[in-house]
C-alpha positions as CSV (number, residue, x, y, z in Angstrom):
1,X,-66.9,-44.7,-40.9
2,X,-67.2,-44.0,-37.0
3,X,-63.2,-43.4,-36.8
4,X,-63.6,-40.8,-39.8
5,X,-66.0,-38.7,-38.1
6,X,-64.2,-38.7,-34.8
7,X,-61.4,-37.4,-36.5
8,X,-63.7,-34.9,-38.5
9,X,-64.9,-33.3,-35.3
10,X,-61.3,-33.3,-33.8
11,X,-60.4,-31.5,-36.4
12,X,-62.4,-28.6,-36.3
13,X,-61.5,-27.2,-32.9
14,X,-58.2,-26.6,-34.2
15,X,-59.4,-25.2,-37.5
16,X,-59.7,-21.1,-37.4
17,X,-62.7,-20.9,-39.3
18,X,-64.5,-22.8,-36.6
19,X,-63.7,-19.6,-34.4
20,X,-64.4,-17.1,-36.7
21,X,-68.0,-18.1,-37.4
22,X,-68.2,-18.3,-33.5
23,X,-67.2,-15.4,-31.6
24,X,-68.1,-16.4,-28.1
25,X,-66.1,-19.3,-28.2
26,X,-63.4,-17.4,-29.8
27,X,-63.7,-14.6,-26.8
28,X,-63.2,-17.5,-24.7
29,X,-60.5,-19.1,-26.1
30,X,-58.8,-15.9,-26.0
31,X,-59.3,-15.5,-22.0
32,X,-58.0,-19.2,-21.3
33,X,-54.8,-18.4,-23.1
34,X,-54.6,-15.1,-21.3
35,X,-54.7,-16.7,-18.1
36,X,-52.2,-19.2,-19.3
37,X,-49.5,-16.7,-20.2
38,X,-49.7,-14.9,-16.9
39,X,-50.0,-18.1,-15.0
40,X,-46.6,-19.1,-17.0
41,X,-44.9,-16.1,-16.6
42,X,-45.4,-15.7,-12.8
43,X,-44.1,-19.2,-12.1
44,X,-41.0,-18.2,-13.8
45,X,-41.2,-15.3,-11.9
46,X,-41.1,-17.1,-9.1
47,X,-38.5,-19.3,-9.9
48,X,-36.6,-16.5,-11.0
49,X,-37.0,-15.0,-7.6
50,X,-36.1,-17.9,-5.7
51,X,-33.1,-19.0,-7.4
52,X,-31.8,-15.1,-6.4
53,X,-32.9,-15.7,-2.7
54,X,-30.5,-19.1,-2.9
55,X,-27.9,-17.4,-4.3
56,X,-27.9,-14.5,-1.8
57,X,-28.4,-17.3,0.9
58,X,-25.4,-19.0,0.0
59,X,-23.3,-16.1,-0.3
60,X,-24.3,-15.2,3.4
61,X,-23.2,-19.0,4.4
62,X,-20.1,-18.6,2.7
63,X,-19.3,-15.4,4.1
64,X,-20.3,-16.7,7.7
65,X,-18.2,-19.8,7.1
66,X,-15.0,-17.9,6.0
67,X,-15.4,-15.3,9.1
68,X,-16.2,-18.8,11.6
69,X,-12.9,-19.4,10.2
70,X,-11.1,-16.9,10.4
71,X,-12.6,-16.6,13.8
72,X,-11.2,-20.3,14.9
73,X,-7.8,-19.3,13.4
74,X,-7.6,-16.2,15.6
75,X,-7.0,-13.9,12.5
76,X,-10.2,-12.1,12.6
77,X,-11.0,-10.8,16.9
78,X,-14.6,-9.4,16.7
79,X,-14.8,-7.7,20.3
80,X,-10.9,-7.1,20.9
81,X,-10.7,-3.7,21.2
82,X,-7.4,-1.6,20.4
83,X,-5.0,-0.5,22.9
84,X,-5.2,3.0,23.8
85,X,-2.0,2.8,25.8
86,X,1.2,1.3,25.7
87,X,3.6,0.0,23.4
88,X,0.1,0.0,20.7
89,X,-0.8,3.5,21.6
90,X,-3.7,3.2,19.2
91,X,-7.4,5.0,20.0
92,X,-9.7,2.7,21.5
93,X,-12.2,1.8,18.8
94,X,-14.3,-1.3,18.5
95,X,-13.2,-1.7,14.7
96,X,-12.8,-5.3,14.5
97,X,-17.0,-5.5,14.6
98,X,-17.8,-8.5,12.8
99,X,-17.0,-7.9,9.2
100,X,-18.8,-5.3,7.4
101,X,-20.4,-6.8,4.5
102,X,-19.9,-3.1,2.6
103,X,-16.1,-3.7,3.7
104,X,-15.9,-6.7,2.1
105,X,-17.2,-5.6,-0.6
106,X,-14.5,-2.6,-1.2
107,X,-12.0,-4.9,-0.3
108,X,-13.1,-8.1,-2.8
109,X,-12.9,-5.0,-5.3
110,X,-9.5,-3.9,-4.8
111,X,-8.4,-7.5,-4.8
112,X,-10.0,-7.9,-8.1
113,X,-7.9,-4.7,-9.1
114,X,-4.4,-6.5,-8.0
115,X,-5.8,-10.0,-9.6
116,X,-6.3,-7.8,-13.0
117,X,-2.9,-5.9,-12.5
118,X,-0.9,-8.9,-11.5
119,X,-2.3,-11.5,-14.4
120,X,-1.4,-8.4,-17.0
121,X,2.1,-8.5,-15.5
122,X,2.3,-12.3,-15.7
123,X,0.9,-12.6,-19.1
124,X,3.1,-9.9,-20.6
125,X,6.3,-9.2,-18.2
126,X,6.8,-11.7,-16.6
127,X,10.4,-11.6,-14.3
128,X,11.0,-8.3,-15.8
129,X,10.8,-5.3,-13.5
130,X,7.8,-3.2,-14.8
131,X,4.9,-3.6,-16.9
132,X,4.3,-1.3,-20.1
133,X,0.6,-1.9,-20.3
134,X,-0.3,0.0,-23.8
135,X,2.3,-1.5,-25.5
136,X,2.3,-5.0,-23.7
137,X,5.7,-5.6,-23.1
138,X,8.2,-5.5,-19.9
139,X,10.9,-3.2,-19.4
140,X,13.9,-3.4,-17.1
141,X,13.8,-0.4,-15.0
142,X,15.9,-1.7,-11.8
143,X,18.3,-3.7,-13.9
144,X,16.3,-7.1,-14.3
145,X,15.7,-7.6,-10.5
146,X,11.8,-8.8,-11.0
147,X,11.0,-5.2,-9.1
148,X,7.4,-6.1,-9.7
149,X,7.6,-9.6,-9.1
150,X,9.5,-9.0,-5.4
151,X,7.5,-5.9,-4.3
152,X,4.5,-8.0,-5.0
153,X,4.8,-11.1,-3.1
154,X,4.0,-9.8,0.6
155,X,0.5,-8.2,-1.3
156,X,-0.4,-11.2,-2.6
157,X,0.2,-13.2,0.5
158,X,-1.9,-11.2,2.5
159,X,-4.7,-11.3,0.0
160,X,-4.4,-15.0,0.0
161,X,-3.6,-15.2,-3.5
162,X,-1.8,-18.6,-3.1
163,X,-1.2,-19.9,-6.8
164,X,0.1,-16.2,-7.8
165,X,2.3,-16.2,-4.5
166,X,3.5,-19.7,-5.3
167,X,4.5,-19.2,-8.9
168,X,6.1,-15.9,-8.2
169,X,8.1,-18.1,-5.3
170,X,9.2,-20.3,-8.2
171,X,10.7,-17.6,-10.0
172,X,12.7,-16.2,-6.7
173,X,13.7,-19.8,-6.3
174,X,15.1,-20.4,-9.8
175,X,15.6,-17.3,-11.8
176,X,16.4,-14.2,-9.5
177,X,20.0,-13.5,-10.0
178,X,21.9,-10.4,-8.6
179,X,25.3,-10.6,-9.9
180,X,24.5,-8.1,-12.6
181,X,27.0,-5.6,-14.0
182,X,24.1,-2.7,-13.4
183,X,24.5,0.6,-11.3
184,X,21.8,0.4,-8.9
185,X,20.6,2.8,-6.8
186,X,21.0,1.8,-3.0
187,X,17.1,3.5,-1.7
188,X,15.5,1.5,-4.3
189,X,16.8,-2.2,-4.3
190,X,16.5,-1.4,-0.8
191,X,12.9,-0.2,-0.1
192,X,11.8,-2.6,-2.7
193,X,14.0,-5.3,-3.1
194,X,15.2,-6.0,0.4
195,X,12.3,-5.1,2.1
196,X,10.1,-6.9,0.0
197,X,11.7,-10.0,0.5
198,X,12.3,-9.7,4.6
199,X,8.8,-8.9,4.8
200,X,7.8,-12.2,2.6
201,X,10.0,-14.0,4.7
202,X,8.3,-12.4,8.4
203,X,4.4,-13.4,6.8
204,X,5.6,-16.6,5.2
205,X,8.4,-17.9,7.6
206,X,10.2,-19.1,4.4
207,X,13.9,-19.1,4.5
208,X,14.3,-19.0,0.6
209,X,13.2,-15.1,1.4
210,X,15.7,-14.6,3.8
211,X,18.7,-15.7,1.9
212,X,18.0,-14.1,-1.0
213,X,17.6,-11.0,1.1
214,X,20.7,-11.3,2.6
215,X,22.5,-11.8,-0.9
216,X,21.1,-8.3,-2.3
217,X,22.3,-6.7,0.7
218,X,25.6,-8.6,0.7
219,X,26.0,-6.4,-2.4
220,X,24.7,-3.1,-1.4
221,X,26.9,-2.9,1.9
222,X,30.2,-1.3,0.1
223,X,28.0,1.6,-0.5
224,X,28.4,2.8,2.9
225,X,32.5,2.4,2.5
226,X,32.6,6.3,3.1
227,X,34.5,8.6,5.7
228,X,31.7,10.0,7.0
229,X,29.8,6.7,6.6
230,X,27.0,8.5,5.1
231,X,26.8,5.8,1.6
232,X,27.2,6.8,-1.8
233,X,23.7,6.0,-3.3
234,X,24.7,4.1,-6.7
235,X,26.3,0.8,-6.3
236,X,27.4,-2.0,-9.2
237,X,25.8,-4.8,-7.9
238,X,28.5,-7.1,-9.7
239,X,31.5,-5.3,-9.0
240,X,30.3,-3.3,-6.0
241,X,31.7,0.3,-7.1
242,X,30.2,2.8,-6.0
243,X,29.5,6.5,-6.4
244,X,27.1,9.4,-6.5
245,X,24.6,10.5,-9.3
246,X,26.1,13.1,-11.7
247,X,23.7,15.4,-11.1
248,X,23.8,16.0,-7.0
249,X,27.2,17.7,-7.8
250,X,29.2,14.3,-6.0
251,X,26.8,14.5,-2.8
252,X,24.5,12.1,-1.7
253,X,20.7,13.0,-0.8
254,X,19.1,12.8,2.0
255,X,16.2,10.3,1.4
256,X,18.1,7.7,-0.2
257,X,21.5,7.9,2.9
258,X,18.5,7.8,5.9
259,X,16.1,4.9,4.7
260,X,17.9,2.0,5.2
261,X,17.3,1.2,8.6
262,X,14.6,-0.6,8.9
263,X,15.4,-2.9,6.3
264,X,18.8,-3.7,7.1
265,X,18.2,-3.5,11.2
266,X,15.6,-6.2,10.3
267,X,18.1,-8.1,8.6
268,X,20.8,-8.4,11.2
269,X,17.8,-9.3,13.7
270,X,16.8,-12.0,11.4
271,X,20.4,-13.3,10.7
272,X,22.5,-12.5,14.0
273,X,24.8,-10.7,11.6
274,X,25.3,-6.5,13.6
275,X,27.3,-6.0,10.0
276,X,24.1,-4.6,8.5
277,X,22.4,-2.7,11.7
278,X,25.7,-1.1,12.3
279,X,26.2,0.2,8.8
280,X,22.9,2.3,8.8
281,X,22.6,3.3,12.3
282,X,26.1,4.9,11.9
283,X,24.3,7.1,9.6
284,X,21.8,8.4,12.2
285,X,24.7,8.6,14.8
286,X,26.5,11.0,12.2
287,X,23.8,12.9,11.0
288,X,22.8,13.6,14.8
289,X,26.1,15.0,15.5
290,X,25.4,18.5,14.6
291,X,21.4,17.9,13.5
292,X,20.1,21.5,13.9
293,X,17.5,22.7,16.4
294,X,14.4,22.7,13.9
295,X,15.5,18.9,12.5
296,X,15.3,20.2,9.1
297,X,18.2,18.7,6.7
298,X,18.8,20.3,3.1
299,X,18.6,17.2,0.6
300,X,22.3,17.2,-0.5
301,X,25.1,15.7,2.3
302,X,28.9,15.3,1.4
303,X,29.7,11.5,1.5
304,X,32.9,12.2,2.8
305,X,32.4,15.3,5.6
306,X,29.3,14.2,6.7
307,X,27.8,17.9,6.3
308,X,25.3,19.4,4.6
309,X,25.1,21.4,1.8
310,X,23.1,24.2,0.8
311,X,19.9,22.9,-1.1
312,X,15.9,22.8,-0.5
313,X,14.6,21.5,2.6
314,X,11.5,19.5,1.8
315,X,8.9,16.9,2.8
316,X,8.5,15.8,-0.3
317,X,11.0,14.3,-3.6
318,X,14.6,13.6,-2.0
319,X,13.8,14.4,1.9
320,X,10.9,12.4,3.1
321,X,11.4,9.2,3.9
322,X,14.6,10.4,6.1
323,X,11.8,12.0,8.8
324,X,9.4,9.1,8.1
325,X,12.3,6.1,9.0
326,X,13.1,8.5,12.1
327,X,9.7,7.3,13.6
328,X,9.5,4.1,12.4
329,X,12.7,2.7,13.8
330,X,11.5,3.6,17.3
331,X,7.9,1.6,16.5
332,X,10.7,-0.9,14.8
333,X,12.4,-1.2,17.9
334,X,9.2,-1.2,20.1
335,X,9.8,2.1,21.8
336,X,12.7,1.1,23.7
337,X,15.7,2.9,25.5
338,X,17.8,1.6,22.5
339,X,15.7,3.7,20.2
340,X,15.0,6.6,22.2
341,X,17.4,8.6,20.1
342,X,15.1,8.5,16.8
343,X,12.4,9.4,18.8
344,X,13.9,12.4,19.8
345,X,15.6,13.2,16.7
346,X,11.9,12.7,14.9
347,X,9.8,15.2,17.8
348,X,12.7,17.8,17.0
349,X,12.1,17.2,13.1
350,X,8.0,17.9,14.0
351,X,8.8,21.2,15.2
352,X,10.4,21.7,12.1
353,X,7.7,20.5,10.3
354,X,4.9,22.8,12.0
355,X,7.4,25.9,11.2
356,X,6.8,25.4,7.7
357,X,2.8,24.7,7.6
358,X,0.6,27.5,5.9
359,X,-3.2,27.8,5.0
360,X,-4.6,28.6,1.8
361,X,-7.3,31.4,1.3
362,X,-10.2,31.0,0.6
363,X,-10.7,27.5,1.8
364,X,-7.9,27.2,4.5
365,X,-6.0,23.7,3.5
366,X,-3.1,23.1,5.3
367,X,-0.2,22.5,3.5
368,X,3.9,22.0,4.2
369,X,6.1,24.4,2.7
370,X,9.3,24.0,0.8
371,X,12.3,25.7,2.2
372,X,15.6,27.0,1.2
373,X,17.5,28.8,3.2
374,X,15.2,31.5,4.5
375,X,12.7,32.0,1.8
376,X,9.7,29.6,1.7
377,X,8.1,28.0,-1.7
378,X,4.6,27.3,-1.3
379,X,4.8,24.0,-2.8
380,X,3.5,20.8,-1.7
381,X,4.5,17.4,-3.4
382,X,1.9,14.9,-3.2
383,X,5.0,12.4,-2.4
384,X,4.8,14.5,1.1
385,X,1.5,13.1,1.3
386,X,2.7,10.5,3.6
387,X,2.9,12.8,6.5
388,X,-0.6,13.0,7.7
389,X,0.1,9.3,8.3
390,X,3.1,9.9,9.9
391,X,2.1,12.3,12.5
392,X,-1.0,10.4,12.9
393,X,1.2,7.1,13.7
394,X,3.7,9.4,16.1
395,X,1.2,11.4,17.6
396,X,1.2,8.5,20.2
397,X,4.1,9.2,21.8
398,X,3.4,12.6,23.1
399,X,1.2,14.0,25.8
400,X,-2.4,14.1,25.2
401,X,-2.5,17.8,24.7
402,X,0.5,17.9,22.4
403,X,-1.2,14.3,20.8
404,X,-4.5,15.8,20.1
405,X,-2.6,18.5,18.7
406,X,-0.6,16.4,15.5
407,X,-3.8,14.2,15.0
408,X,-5.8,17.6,14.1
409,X,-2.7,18.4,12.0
410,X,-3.0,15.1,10.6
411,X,-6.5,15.1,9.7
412,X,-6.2,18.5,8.3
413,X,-3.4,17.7,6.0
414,X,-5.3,14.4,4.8
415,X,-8.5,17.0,3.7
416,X,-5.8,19.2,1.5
417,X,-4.5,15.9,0.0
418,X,-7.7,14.5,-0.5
419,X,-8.5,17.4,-2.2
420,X,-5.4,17.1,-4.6
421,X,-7.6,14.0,-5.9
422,X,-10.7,15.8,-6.0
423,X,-10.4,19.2,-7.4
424,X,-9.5,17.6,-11.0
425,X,-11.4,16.9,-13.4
426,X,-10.2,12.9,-13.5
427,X,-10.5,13.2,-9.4
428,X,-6.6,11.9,-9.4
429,X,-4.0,14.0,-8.0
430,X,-0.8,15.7,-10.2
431,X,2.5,15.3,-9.0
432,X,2.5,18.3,-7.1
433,X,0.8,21.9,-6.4
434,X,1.3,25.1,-6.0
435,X,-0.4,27.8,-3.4
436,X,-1.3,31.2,-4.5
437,X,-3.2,33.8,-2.2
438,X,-6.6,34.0,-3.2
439,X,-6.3,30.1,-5.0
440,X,-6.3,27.8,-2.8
441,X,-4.3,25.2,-4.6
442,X,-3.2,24.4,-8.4
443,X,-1.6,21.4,-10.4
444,X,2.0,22.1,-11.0
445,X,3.2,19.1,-12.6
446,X,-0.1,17.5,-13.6
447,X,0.9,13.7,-14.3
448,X,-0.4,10.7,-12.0
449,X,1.8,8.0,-11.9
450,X,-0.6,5.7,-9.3
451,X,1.3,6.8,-6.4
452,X,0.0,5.4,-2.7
453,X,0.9,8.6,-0.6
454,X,-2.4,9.9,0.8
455,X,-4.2,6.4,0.4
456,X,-1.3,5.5,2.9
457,X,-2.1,8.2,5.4
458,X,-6.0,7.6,5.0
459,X,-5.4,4.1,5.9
460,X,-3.1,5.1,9.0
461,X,-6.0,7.7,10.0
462,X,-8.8,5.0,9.4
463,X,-6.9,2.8,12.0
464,X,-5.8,5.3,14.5
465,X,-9.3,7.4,14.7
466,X,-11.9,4.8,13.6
467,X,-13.5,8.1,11.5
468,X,-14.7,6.2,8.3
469,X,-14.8,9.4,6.2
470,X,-11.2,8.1,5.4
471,X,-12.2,4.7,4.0
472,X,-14.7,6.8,1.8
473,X,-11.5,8.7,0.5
474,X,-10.2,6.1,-0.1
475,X,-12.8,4.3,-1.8
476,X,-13.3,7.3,-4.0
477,X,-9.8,7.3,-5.1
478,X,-9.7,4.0,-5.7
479,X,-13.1,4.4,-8.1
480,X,-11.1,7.0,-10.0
481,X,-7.7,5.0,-10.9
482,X,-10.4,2.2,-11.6
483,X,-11.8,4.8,-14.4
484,X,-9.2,6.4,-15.5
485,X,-6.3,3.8,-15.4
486,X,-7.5,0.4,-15.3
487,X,-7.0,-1.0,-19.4
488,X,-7.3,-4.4,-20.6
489,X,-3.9,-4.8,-19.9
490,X,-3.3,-3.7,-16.9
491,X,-3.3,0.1,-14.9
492,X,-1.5,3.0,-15.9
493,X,-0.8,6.2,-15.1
494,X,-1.9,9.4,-16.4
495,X,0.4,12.4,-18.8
496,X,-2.1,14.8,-17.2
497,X,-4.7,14.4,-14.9
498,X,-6.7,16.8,-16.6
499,X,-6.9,16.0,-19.7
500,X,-7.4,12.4,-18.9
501,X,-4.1,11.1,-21.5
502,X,-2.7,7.5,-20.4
503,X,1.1,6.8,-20.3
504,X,2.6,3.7,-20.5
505,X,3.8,2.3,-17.2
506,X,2.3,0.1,-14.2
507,X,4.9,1.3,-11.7
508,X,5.9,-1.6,-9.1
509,X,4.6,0.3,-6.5
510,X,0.9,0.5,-7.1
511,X,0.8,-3.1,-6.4
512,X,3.1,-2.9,-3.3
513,X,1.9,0.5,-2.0
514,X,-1.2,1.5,-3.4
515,X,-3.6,-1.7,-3.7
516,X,-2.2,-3.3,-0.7
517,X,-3.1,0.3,1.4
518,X,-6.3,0.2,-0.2
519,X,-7.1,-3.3,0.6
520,X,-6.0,-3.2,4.1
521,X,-8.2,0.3,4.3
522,X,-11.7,-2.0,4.2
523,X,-9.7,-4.9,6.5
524,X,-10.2,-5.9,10.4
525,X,-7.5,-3.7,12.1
526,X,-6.2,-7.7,13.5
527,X,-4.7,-7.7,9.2
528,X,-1.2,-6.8,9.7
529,X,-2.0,-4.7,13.4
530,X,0.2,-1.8,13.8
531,X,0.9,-3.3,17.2
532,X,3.2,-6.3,15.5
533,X,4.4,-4.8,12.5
534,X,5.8,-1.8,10.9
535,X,5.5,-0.8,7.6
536,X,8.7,0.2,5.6
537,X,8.4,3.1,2.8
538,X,7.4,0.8,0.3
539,X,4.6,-0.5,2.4
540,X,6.5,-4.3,2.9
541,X,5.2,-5.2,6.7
542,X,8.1,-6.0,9.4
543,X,7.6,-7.4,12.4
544,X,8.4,-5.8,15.4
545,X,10.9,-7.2,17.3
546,X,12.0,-5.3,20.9
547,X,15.7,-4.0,20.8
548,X,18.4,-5.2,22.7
549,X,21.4,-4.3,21.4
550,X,23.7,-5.0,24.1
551,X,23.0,-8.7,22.5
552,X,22.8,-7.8,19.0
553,X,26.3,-6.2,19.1
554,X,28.2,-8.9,20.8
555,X,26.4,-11.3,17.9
556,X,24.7,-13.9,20.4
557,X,21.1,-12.7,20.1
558,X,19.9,-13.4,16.6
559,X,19.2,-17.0,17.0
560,X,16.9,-16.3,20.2
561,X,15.3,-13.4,18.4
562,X,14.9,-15.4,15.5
563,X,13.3,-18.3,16.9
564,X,11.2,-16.2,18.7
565,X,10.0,-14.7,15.6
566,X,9.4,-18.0,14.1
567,X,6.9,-18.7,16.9
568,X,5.3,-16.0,16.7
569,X,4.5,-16.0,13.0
570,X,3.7,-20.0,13.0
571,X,0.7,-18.7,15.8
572,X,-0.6,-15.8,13.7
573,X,-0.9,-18.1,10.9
574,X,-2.3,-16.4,7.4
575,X,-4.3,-13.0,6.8
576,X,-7.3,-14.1,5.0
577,X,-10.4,-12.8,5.2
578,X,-13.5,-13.9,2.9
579,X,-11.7,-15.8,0.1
């Protein structure tokens, strides 16, 4: 009997009618389980909280760790400052401050960007040379050389993407063949295919690179089998036939005959072969023959007289990269005696260049003309985009008056191109634009096809001037192809930048150009310095290795320079920061 009433009165605490008939014990049951809920709900609070603190704490340490590193490993120099003199000629700014965590940021971003791109090209075009993104397949569009593949590999070396870098090695190792019955064009395999693999070869020290370079340009040299030496710019890489494109009228252009050199001076560096130097620099030695007072070439040149003919004169499409290899192969050469002759050739070509810059009204952009005989276009490509960079990188070599003079030109053509991004309505640039009194500037041909030119020269002008205003360009750029041209499978370009319509191509150049610029934009200035290296025009870094050509052309200096190169690179060691 005991154990039935103990269980009675147990019973009716739990029972609701024992509440209802009492409401003061109900009131207070109803305050204890308040206080239990909140007294729950702030320890998970809590919890909550302090998991969040430990996961921010451990991102710190991890962050610390990699730049301790880094540090140890000499690839990240907080307090070296850059040369403002010398072979460098670089403003002195403190820019290698320990790493900026809103840097790292950006740059962990962009390398999420060429993870995304790169694992879309793997998945669906895999040794072919382009992505087609909407329709997930790959196409061919440099006859089956891997374009993509190759112009990749120095990008994702110097983002530290190891696996990617080692399985695209794999397929250079075992499945890049050139003896293909294809017509290729001589600029392109070069700037892409050569340079992409010397450059692979300078970060990596991997001969595999090296040979493989060699063999492509084994191929391309009968193009330069001319009377004038100036090369045709079509070549069979099986058969090595060349000729001209139909349409130039039997000439060859001006872009694709003068941007060579660095590429294939590199090579005869690297090798001890002058076969390859001498080929291209008898180019420059023709063209310099009767090169006119202003420096400004028309974009057609008879193979076989070495002349010009009668055609536009432009900074953009067909001319540029002829003015841009001018400067380069001096930095290429480290400013030398042997390379004073570029230099020169290049200042003559800037004096060109400032004859044909105009302002807009109302808003006074500079922008650089179009020329044809003597009648100006006021037309600017965004392909002649590179030239704030340009100047910016040559603005070194003059006085300080005439320096301070191409840096403001600099910076002021970096605002109009900028601007190409920013007055659409997808904040991406057309293809080029037209000037019109009154106007300021329009959209001529209004598609994007993820082009790197004035992230380029933002990233020159971040380095050069310190000014982060550029690396907030860039960063908005960057945010607008993200928007606009980033799809589940991969990045494309844009049919208009105004309406917003996609095409259907990852060119190979947004991952060798565009993302690698735009990573390097939020790096240390010690990733890839502009002291050591030079960047060709597909933005593959080559090391800078001091002329001497008094060696190089009796043969006997390529295994010193080489080994010497070796050393060098085995020192620097990797360019990795916070992975």
């Amino acid at each position: 009997m005991a154990r039935s009433r103990s269980s009675s009165t147990t019973f009716r605490y739990i029972n609701p009618a024992y509440y209802l008939k009492r409401p003061k014990r109900l009131a207070l049951l109803f305050i204890v389980f308040v206080f239990a809920t909140f007294f729950f709900w702030d320890r998970q609070t809590l919890v909550r909280d302090h998991q969040e603190e430990i996961s921010k704490l451990n991102h710190e340490v991890t962050q610390l760790r990699n730049l301790l590193e880094d540090l140890k490993n000499g690839r990240v120099m907080p307090d070296k400052k850059m040369k403002s003199s010398g072979k460098g000629g670089h403003a002195a700014k403190n820019m290698d401050s320990p790493d900026n965590i809103l840097d790292a940021q950006r740059r962990e971003k962009v390398k999420d960007a060429m993870l995304h791109a790169w694992s879309s090209y793997e998945k669906y075009a895999w040794g072919h040379d382009e992505l087609q993104p909407q329709s997930k397949n790959g196409v061919d569009s440099f006859g089956g050389l891997g374009a993509t593949l190759i112009d990749s590999l120095d990008t994702l070396y110097i983002m530290g993407l190891d696996e990617q870098f080692q399985r695209a090695r794999e397929w250079v190792a075992n499945s890049l063949d050139f003896n293909k019955n294809y017509d290729a064009s001589v600029f392109e395999t070069t700037i892409r295919v050569v340079g992409g693999l010397l450059s692979t070869y300078d970060l990596s020290g991997d001969k595999l690179f090296l040979d493989k370079a060699q063999d492509i340009a084994d191929r391309l040299l009968p193009a330069w089998n001319t009377e004038s030496g100036i090369p045709y710019n079509i070549i069979n890489l099986a058969n090595g036939n060349p000729h001209n494109p139909g349409w130039t009228g039997g000439d060859s252009i001006l872009a694709d005959s003068g941007t060579e050199q660095l590429e294939f001076i590199a090579l005869s560096q690297r090798t001890g072969d002058p076969k390859y130097q001498q080929k291209v620099e008898n180019v420059i030695l023709e063209l310099n023959k009767t090169f006119p007072d202003d420096g400004l070439l028309p974009i057609y040149i008879n193979p076989h007289k070495g002349t010009t003919s009668y055609s536009t004169i432009t900074f953009g499409a067909m001319g540029d990269s002829f003015y841009e290899y001018l400067l380069k192969v001096w930095i290429q050469g480290n400013r030398t005696a042997a390379v004073s002759h570029y230099r020169k050739m290049w200042e003559t070509s800037m004096k060109g260049l400032l004859s044909l810059v105009r302002r807009t009204t109302p808003s006074s952009f500079a922008y650089i003309c179009e020329k044809m005989g003597s009648s100006l276009n006021d037309k600017m490509d965004e392909l002649a985009c590179f030239a704030p960079g340009m100047l910016a990188l040559g603005s070194s070599g003059y006085s300080p008056n005439e320096a301070q003079k191409f840096l403001s030109l600099a910076e002021e053509l970096a605002w109009t191109c900028y601007n190409f991004y920013q007055s659409t309505p997808t904040k991406l640039a057309g293809e080029n634009y037209f000037f019109n009194a009154g106007q300021d500037m329009s959209v001529g041909t209004s598609w994007n096809i993820l082009r790197p030119e004035t992230v380029e020269s933002l990233f020159y002008l971040w380095r050069l001037t310190g000014n982060k205003t550029y690396q907030e360009w860039g960063w908005n750029i960057f945010q607008a192809f993200e928007k606009n041209s980033r799809i589940e499978s991969g990045y494309v370009g844009l049919k208009d930048v105004n309406t917003g319509v996609k095409d259907n191509m990852m060119q190979s150049f947004f991952l060798a150009e565009t993302l690698k610029y735009l990573y390097l934009l939020f790096s240390p200035s010690s990733v890839i310095s502009l002291d050591e290296w030079v960047f060709n025009t597909e933005a593959h870094p080559i090391k800078i290795v001091t002329r001497n050509d008094r060696a190089m052309n009796s043969g006997g200096s390529g295994g010193r320079q080489e080994s010497d190169r070796q050393s060098r690179t085995r020192k620097e060691g990797r360019f990795r920061i916070n992975h």
